[in-house]
N, C-alpha and C positions, 0 to 999 in steps of 0.2 A: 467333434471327433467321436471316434467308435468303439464302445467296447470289447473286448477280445473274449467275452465272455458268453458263451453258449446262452441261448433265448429261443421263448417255448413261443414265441411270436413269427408267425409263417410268411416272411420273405421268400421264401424260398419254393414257391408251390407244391407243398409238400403236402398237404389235406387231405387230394387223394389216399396217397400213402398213410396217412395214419390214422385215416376209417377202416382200411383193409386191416389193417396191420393191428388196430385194437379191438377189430371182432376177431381175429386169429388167435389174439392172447386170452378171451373170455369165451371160446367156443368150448362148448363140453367137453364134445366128441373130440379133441386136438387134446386133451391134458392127459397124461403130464406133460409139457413141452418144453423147448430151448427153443428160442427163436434170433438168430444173431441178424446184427446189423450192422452189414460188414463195408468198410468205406475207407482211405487213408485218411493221414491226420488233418483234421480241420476241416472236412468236407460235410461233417453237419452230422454227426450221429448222434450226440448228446441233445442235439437240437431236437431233432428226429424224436427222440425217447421221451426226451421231455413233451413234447406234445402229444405222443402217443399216453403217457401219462396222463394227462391232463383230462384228455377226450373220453380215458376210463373211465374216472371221477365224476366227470360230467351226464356221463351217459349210465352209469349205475342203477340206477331207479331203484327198484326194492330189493337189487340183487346185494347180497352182502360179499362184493368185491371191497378186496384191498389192493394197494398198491404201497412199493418201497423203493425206496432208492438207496442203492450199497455202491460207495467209490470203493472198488478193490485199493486204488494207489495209495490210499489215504493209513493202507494197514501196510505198504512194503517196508521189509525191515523188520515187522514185529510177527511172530509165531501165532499169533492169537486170530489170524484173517478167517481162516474156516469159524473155528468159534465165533467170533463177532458175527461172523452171518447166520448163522443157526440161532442166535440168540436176539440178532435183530429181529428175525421172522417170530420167532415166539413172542416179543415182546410185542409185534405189532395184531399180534392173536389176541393177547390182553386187553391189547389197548380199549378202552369203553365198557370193557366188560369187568364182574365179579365172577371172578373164579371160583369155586368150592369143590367138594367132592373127589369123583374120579377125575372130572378136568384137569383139576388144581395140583391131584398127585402126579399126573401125565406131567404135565406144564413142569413142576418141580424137576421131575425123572427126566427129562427131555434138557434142561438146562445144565443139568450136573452130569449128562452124559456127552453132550457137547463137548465139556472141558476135558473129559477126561483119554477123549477119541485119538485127540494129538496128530492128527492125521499125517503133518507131514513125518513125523520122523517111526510111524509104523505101521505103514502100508506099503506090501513090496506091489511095483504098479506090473502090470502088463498094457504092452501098446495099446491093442487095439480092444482089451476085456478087461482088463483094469478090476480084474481077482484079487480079492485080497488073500495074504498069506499068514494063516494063521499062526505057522511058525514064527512068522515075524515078529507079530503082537506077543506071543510069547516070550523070544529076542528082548525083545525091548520093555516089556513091561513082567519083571520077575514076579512080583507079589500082587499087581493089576491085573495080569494078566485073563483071568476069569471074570471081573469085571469089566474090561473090555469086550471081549468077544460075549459076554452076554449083550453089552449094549449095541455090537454091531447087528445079534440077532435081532433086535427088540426095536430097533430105533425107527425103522420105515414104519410097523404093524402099530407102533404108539402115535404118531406123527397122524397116520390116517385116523385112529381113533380118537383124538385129542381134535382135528378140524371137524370132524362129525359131531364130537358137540357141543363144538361153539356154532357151528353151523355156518360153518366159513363157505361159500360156494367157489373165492378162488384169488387163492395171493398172487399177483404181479409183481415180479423180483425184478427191478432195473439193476443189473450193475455195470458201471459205468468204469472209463478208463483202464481196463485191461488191460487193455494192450503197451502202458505204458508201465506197467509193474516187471518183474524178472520173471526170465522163464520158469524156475521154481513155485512160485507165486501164481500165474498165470493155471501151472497144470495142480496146484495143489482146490483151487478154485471149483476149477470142472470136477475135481474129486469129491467135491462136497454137493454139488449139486448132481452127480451120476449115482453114487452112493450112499446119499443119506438126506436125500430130498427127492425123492423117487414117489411122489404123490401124487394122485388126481387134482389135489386140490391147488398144485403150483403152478406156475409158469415162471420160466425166464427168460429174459432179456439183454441179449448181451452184447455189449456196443463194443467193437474193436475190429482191428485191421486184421483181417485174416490170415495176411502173410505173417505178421507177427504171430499169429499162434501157432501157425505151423512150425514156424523156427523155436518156438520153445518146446513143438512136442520133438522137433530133433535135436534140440541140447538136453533136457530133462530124461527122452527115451534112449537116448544115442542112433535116432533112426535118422539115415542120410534119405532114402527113400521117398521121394515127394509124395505120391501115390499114398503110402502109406502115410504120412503125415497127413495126407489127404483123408482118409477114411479116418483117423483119431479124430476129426473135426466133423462129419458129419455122423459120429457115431456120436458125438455130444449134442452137436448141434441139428435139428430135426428141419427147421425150417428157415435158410440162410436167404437173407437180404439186403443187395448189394444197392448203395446208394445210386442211383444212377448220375451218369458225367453233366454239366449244366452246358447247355448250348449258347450263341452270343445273345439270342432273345431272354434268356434265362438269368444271363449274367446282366444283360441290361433291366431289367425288369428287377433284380435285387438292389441294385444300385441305387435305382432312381427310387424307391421305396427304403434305402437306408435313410439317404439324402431326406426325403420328405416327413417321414417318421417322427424325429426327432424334433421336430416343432409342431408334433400333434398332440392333445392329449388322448385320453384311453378313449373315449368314443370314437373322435375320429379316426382316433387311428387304426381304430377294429372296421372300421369304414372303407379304408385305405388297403390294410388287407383283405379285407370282401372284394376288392376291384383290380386284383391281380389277374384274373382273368380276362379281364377287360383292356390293357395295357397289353397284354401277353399276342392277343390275337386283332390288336389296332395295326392295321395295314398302314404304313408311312412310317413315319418320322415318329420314332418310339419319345424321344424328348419332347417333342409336340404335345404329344399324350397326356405327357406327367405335366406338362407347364400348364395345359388344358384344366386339367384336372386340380391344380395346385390355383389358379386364380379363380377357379369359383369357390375353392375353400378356405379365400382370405378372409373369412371373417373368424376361421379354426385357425389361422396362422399369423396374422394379426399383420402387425408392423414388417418381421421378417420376409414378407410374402417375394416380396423382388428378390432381395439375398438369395430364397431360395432360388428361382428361378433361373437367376446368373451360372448358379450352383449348376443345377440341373444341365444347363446348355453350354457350360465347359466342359462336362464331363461325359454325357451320354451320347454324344456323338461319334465320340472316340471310344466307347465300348470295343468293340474291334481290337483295337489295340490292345487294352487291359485282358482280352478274352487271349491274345493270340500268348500272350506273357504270364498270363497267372493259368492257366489251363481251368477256370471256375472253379477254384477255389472258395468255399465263403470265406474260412479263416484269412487265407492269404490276401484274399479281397479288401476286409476287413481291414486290413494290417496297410495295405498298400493307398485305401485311400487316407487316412490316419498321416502315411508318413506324405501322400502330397499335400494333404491342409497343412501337415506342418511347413512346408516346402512354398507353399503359396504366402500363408503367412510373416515367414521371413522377407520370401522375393519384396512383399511389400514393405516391410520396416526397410529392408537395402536400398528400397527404389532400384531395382532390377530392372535392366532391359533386354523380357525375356517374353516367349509367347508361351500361354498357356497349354495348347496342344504338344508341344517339343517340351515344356515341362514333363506332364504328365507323360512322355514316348522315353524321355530323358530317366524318371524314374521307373519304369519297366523296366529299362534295357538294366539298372542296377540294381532292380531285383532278380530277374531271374536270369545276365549274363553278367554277373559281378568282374569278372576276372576282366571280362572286356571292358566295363567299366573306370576299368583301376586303370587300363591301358592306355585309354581315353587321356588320362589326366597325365601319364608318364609320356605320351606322344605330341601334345599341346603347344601351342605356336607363342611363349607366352607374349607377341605384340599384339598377334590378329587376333590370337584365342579360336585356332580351327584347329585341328587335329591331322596330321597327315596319314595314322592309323586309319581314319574315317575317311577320309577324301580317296586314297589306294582301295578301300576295301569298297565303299558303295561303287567306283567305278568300274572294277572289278565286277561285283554282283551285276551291272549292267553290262558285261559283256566287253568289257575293253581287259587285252592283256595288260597285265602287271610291267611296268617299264624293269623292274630287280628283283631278283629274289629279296625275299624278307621271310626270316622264319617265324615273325610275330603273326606278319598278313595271311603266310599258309596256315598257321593255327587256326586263325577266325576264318578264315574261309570254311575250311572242316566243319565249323563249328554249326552245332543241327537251327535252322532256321534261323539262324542272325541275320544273315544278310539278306532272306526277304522280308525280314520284321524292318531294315534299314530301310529299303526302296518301297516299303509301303507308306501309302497315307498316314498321317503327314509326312512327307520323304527328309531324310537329312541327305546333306552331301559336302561336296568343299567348301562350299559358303555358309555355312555353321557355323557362329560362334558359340563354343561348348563351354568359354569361361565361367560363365552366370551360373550353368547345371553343373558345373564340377563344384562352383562356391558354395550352392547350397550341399550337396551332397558330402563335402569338405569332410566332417566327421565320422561318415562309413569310411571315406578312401583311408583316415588316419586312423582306422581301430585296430589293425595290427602293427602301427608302427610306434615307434619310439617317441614318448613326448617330450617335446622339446626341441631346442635350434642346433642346428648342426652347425660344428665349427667348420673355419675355412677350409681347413685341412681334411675335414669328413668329406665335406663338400665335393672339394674337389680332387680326391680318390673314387666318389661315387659315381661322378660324370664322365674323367677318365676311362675307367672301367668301361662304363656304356660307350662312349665313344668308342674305343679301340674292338669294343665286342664285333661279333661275323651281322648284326642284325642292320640294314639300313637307317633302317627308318627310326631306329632306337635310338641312333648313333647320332643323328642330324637333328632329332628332338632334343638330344642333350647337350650338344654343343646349339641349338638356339636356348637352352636355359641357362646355359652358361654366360650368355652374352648378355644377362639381364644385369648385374653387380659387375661393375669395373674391377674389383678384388678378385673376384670368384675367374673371371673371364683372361684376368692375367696371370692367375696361378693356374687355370688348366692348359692357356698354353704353351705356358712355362714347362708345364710336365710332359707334354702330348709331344713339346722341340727335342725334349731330352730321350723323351721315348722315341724317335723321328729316327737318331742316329744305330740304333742296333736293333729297328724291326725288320722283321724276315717276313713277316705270313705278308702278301699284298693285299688280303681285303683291310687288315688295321690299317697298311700301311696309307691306302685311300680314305678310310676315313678318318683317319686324321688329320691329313690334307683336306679333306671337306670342311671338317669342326672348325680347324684353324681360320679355313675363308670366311664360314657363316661367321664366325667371334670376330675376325678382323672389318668386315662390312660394317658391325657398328663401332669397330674399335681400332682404328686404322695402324695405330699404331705398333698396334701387336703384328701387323706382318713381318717384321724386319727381325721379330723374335728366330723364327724357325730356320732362318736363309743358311747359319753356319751346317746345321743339321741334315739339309738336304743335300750337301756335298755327297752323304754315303750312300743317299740311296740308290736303289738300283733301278736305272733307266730304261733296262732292258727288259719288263714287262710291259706293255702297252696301257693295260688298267693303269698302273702304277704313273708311266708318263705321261698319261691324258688328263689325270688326276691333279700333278704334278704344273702341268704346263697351264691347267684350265686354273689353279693358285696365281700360278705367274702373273697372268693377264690382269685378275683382279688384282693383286698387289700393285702390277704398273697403274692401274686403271685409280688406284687409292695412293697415286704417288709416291709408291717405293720403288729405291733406284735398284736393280735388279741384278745380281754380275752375272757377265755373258756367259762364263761359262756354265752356269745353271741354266740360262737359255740352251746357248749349245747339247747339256746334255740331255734337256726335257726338249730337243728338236721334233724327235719322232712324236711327242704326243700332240705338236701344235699339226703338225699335219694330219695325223689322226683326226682333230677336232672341227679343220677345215674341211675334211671329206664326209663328216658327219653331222655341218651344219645345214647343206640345202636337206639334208633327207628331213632333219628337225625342223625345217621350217616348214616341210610341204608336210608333212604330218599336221602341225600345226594349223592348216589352210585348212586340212581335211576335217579340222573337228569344228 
């Protein structure tokens, strides 16, 4: 499995980018600078920095480059975040070196002016000029007050004088995670680094989601104004760098180098990333590639060399699939192949009989359409283990009218690309068995529910309920789970008889005439339950008779004796059903 933890190891063919990107942060003429790198969560910006880090260090030669790394997240909560970074960067001026002198008095004066700034609680901000007000500092600081506003004059003209002679030629500020502190936090941040880090001799680097900064500089400013939230950002930010999107060649190509990775050591596997290239623009069978490439390096991967290769060829051919459900993601990538090893692993302790491809289709669909998911398992046939929610809905997506409404099926229809992620390779359809993928998955569908066994009585008010509900297909799901426990299946239609005599809406009223059939076909005996109960209903809706009369049939058909006059009065639905059997059969011919 994978760690969830950012790595300065380029999967991701990110190299280009961060030769550009680490002469941009050590270029003269560019300082003082902000340079953001802007990306949503998990798509590689800390990864990003970190190798642009790296490459600085690497590439330094006689130039007296620093580099730091500041987690903003690390300080939310506590008032000292500005301070801590003024005083990390000083401390990293030190570092190797003997201070004395004027350095040493700067160095001192620069550290006790730090603490004494306070920024957040007195600097009155302006959006887009972020002026400080001197009245404020006087506000708030009664008897500091002149020690303040000297050290806001003094603190840029010391800073510069203080890197001249140590002879710094240029600190690299990473900070990282931004975007995940409070808006407070967020714009007290950029405050320190617009105001009191305004030197040739700096750069920053700052890894966060853009949208999020902008939403802090409209809670912190009260500006609802995008535009203007727009220009607060690039009036901090000088030179903005948007992660770009991973493509399926992209995604397959980190994959099969996460896969292989991990049974290399550090040589090869710097070997491995030298040959990303290579993989990237190999015409054919991108798994070919890696398998290629992975057995002439058995003698770097030893014993596991097959494992991996099995690995390889379950998994990169269905790229596709992973790319059309994680949108290339690395983090979510990450996460998702994680939860199918877990997923594979079990399958085998169970002895599952399941295919690998419909696994790995099976865990997308409950990554990134959960709800449909959950539905999955609340729709479930539990003898056959197919889903009527999935059978209605892929048939559907191929173009066949829906035989009923269903408000479950018009939900997922709506729903953006499900149904051609369904009909895609590997296709599911009515002949699915989804029991094995809901077993393993078992613990996500039960994380908001209740732990623990439901009494009889829970039980069978829950199924109830869905029976009698306006949804079909919901309805027919539950009176077949109802049929599974002889208990369970006599107490709901126990309730469903009692509920029979004073229902008025006609769609309950059908299915609960359905629920009854499906429970009575394994349970025969339960027809003769409902027979007092059907005396009241009313015949004179056709639904309701067709419903009514298509029970009948099966009750005589499971040898219950029937009285006529429930014949008589469900007459019109048996005619109904007669004039509506050849159309159902030539339909039938037709498919």
């Amino acid at each position: 499995m994978w760690s969830d933890r950012e790595t300065a190891q380029d999967c991701l063919g990110y190299r280009t980018y961060v030769e550009v990107l680490a002469k941009i942060c050590t270029h003269a003429d560019l300082a003082p600078l902000t340079l953001g790198i802007f990306g949503p969560w998990g798509s590689g910006k800390t990864s990003l920095m970190q190798m642009v880090q790296v490459h600085i260090e690497a590439t330094k030669g006689e130039s007296n480059w620093k580099t730091i790394w500041f987690n903003a997240w690390m300080y939310e909560g506590r008032e000292e975040a500005q301070t801590a970074l003024i005083h990390t960067i000083l401390n990293l001026v030190e570092e190797g070196l003997t201070l004395a002198g004027e350095a040493k008095q700067l160095w001192d004066k620069l550290k006790k002016g730090a603490s004494v700034l306070k920024l957040s609680k007195v600097i009155m901000k302006s959006a887009l000029t972020l002026t400080p007000d001197i009245n404020g500092f006087i506000d708030a600081f009664k008897d500091e007050s002149s020690e303040v506003v000297a050290t806001m004059e003094s603190y840029e003209k010391d800073l510069k004088r203080l890197f001249a002679l140590v002879k710094v030629d240029r600190i690299v500020v990473f900070i990282d995670d931004l975007d995940r502190c409070s808006s407070a936090k967020v714009i007290e941040t950029f405050e320190t680094i617009k105001l009191f880090l305004n030197t040739p001799s700096c750069t920053f680097v700052i890894g966060a989601d853009a949208d999020r900064i902008k939403q802090a500089v409209g809670e912190v400013y009260n500006v609802a104004d995008a535009q203007r939230q727009k220009d607060y950002l690039e009036k901090i930010v000088q030179i903005p760098f948007s992660i770009p999107a991973q493509n399926v060649r992209d995604i397959g190509c980190y994959i099969g180098m996460l896969i292989v990775s991990r049974h290399l050591g550090d040589e090869s596997k710097a070997e491995l990333l030298s040959s990303r290239s290579e993989f990237y623009s190999s015409s054919g069978d991108l798994a070919k590639a890696f398998v290629t490439w992975t057995r002439n390096k058995k003698f770097a991967i030893g014993d596991e060399t097959e494992t991996v290769i099995q690995e390889l060829q379950a998994i990169l051919p269905y790229v596709d699939v992973i790319a059309h459900g994680l949108r290339g993601n690395p983090r979510q990538i990450k996460r998702f192949l994680n939860i199918l090893s877990l997923r594979q692993q079990l399958a085998a302790v169970n002895k599952l009989d399941l295919r690998s491809d419909l696994l790995l289709k099976f865990t997308v669909l409950e990554y990134v359409w959960d709800s449909f998911f959950t539905a999955l398992g609340e729709t479930i046939d539990p003898r056959s283990g197919k889903s009527e929610l999935l059978e209605e809905l892929v048939a559907a997506g191929g173009g066949k009218k829906p035989s009923e409404d269903s408000e479950l099926l018009s939900r997922f229809l709506k729903e953006p690309g499900l149904t051609e992620f369904l009909l895609a390779e590997p296709k599911l359809d009515e002949h699915t068995n989804v029991e094995p993928y809901l077993f393993l998955a078992q613990t996500s569908l039960s994380r908001s529910q209740t732990v623990g066994l439901a009494t009889l009585d829970e039980k069978t008010k829950q199924l109830v309920r869905t029976i009698e509900g306006s949804d079909r297909i919901l309805s027919r799901s539950a009176a077949r789970q109802a049929a599974q426990e002889p208990s369970v299946a006599t107490s709901v239609v126990r309730q469903l008889s009692s509920d029979l005599t004073h229902a008025k809406d006609p769609v309950a009223t059908v299915n609960m005439l359905a629920a009854i059939e499906v429970i009575g076909t394994s349970h025969p005996q339960l027809f003769k339950t409902p027979l007092k109960s059907m005396v009241g209903i009313d015949g004179s809706n056709p639904a309701v008779s067709l419903a009514a009369s298509t029970f009948i049939n099966a009750a005589e058909k499971a040898g219950t004796e029937i009285p006529k006059t429930l014949q008589e009065k469900f007459a019109q639905g048996s005619k109904i059903a007669s004039a509506l059997k050849p159309r159902a059969n030539a339909m039938k011919r037709s498919q």
